[in-house]
C-alpha positions, 0 to 999 in steps of 0.5 A: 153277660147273658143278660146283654146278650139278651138285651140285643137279642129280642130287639133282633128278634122283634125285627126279623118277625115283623120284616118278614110280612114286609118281604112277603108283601113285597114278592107278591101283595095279595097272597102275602095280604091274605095270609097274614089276615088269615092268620090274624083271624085264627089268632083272634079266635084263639084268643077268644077260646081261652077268654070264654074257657077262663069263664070254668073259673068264674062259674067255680068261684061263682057257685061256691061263693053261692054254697055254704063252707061245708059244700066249698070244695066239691065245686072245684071238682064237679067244674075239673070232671064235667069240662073233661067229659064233655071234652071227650064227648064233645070231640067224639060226636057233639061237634059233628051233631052240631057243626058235621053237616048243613041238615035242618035237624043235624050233622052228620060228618066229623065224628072223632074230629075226622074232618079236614079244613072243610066239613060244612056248615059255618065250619066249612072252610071259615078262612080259605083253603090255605088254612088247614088249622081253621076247623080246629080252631073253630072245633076248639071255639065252639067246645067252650060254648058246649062247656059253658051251657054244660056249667049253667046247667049246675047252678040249680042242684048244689049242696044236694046232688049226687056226683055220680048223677053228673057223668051220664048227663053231661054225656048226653047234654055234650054228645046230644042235647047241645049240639042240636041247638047249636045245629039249629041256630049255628050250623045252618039248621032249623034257625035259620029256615024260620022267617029270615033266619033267627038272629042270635049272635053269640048265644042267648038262646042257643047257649044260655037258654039251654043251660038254663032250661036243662038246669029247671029239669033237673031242679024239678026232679031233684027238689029243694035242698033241706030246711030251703021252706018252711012248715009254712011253705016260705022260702028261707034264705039259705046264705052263702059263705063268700061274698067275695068270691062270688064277685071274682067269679062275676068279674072273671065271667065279664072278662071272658064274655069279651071273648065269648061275644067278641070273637064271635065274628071268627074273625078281624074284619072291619074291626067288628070284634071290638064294636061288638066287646063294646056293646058287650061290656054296655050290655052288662053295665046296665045290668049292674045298674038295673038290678041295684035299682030294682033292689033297692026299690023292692028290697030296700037294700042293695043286695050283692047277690043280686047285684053281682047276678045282675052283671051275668044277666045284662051279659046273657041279654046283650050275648044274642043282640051283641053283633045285631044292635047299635050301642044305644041300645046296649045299656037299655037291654041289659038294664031291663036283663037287670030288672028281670034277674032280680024279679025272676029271683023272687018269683022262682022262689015263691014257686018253691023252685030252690035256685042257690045261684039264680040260674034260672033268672040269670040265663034263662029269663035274661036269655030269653028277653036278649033273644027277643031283644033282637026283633025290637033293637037289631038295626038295619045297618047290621041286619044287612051286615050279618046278612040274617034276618031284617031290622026289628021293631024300632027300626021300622022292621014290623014284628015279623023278626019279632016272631022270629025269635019268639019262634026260636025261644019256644023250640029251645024251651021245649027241645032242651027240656024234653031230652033233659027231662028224660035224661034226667027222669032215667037217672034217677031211676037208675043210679038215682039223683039226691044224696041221702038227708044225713049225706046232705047234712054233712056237706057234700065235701065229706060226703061226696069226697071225702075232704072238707074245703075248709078243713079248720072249720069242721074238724074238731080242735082236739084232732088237731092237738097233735100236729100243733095246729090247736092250742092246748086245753080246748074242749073236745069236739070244739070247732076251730073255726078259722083260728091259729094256734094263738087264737082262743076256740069257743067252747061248744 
């Protein structure tokens, strides 16, 4: 009986909703119109809120897939705690710093979130005064850019970093560092008083850049992790345990990217969001086939690692250019992204600049070419759309916006690494940044938390006799190593 009435009531339901905008329309066109956009608008950035926050998930599988069995779980922790601080931090006086104001340098309202639906900058009053939730969904919108910058930053100190030295920093980078290269390049700041405005549509520079280059600092303070070179000063390959997730993890960056660049537009209009999902997903297509090329030229295989991190950075190069560019040019700058991820790899790895994940290729490199891809590829048709800067190079724009973004490029590059750097220099002075040698060996699960990821693994066989989880007569002290009760341990 329920299940009928259920049947008939959805239908009923479905109706109602949608004569409702029917009536509206009816009684008075335009506000009812206006209304339902509005509307339409936030939903859209809502939607694109939850893609980009679902992206924690893919930098979790991605990094852990990058550690090794032993340092499995404590990325689980370290995305859980550092998206929570930079939440606090980010409602407290990021927003304000970055989006509280129309400054050259930074805001200066909306701390604690007090701020109405107007509290200038590109947030002021993005749909009209009819809506009151449009600030917090921007507020909302741009957090997840903070925490996605915050994330990269990690990439580069696994397996050998404190988790106490990850608090105060994503303090700092969420309250501070961020949010003024969110100002100068979002919130009508620095940005866009250099030429005709710097063009980076969803965050190249401003997100990517920043991650990446706040992640060098503190690889340059915390160094390589053990046994990474040899007596001979060459780099070893340090594998890591799961190939598989860390493909899930690309595949789950992807997905979100569509909202990280898609619902950049803030909005509907003209059906913009999906030309620019489109380029997106072009964007990092070549990427893909860009790093198997080279991969395969260099290397002579087709390295996964490498592949998979050829994705990320297509999506990093196409991330500036996304709102800016033609789809031609899509695949060719995330095809060259490609290219500059696997070379960037090799090389940071000569320079003895331990990278488990690629970080510094993948958002730093990749973020500085799709920056400057816009002065070659932007066209005049959406120069003239977004209304920021002129057509590039290709378009017969000179290299006038090309000096524009390199311009942009320097001062992220300088700025983020001078506050990060002496955040990370007092860190170390104080509670300090590297785990011991002993803790390192151990793994960072049981060291840091006290639980191993994969607790079959480590724990000796004969402790687990007891709760018939070993079968009987194996020698003490023996690792199980992913086995049931029915399969044999080798002795050690």
């Amino acid at each position: 009986m329920r299940s009928t009435r259920l049947t008939r009531a959805v239908p009923l339901a479905l109706l109602t909703t949608l004569s409702v905008p029917g009536l509206a329309f009816a009684q008075d066109d335009e506000p009812a119109s206006s209304l339902v956009m509005g509307n339409l608008d936030l939903t859209w950035v809502i939607i694109g809120t939850v893609l980009v926050f679902f992206m924690q998930a893919g930098f979790a599988f991605l990094e852990i897939g990058f550690s090794r069995g032993k340092n499995a779980g404590m990325g689980i922790a370290k995305i859980l705690v550092n998206f929570s601080i930079a939440s606090i931090a980010w409602w407290a006086v990021g927003f304000a710093v970055a989006f509280g104001g129309a400054g050259t340098i930074a805001g200066d309202s909306g701390f604690f979130a007090t701020f109405g639906n107007s509290v200038g900058g590109l947030a002021g009053d993005l749909y009209g005064d009819t809506f009151t939730g449009s600030t917090f969904a921007f507020f909302a919108f741009q957090f997840m850019f903070c925490a996605v910058s915050l994330a990269i930053v990690w990439g580069t100190t696994l397996e050998r970093m404190k988790f106490a030295a990850y608090i105060p920093f994503a303090i700092i980078f969420a309250a501070v560092i961020y949010p003024l290269i969110a100002h100068w390049g979002f919130g009508g700041g620095l940005f866009a008083e250099i030429g005709d405005g710097v063009q980076d549509f969803a965050g190249s520079s401003v997100v990517h850049l920043t991650g990446a280059t706040a992640a060098l600092a503190a690889l340059v303070f915390l160094g390589p992790r053990k046994g990474k070179y040899g007596p001979d000063g060459k780099p070893r390959a340090i594998p890591g345990h799961n190939m598989p997730l860390f493909g899930l993890g690309v595949l789950i960056l992807w997905l979100g990217w569509f909202g990280f660049n898609g619902a950049s537009t803030l909005g509907t209009a003209d059906g913009r969001f999906a030309e620019v999902i489109a380029v997106t997903n072009l964007g990092a297509a070549g990427g893909v086939i860009g790093a198997l090329i080279l991969c395969q030229l260099v290397l002579k295989t087709m390295d996964v690692g490498m592949i998979g991190n050829g994705a990320i950075a297509g999506l990093v190069a196409i991330t500036a250019p996304s709102g800016y560019v033609e789809t031609w040019a899509a695949p060719i700058i995330g095809l060259i992204g490609g290219f500059i991820v696997v070379g960037g790899v090799l090389m940071f790895d000569r320079m003895r600049l331990d990278d488990p994940v690629g970080a510094l290729s993948a958002h730093g490199l990749a973020g500085i070419w799709g920056t400057l891809a816009c002065g070659l590829f932007t066209s005049d048709r959406l120069a003239e759309y977004i209304g920021v800067g002129k057509a590039g190079l290709f378009y017969g724009g000179g290299i006038g916006q090309l000096a524009t973004q390199a311009a942009a490029v320097a001062l992220t590059f300088i700025a983020v690494f001078a506050m990060s750097a002496l955040a990370f220099a007092l860190i170390k002075a104080t509670i300090g940044l590297r785990v011991s040698e002993e803790e390192e060996v151990a793994g960072l699960d049981i060291s840091e938390h006290g639980m191993y990821g994969y607790p079959e693994q480590f724990i000796p066989a004969s402790e687990l006799e007891g709760y018939g989880l070993a079968p009987v007569g194996v020698p003490a002290g023996a690792p199980t190593a992913a086995y049931t009760s029915k399969q044999e341990v080798p002795a050690t």
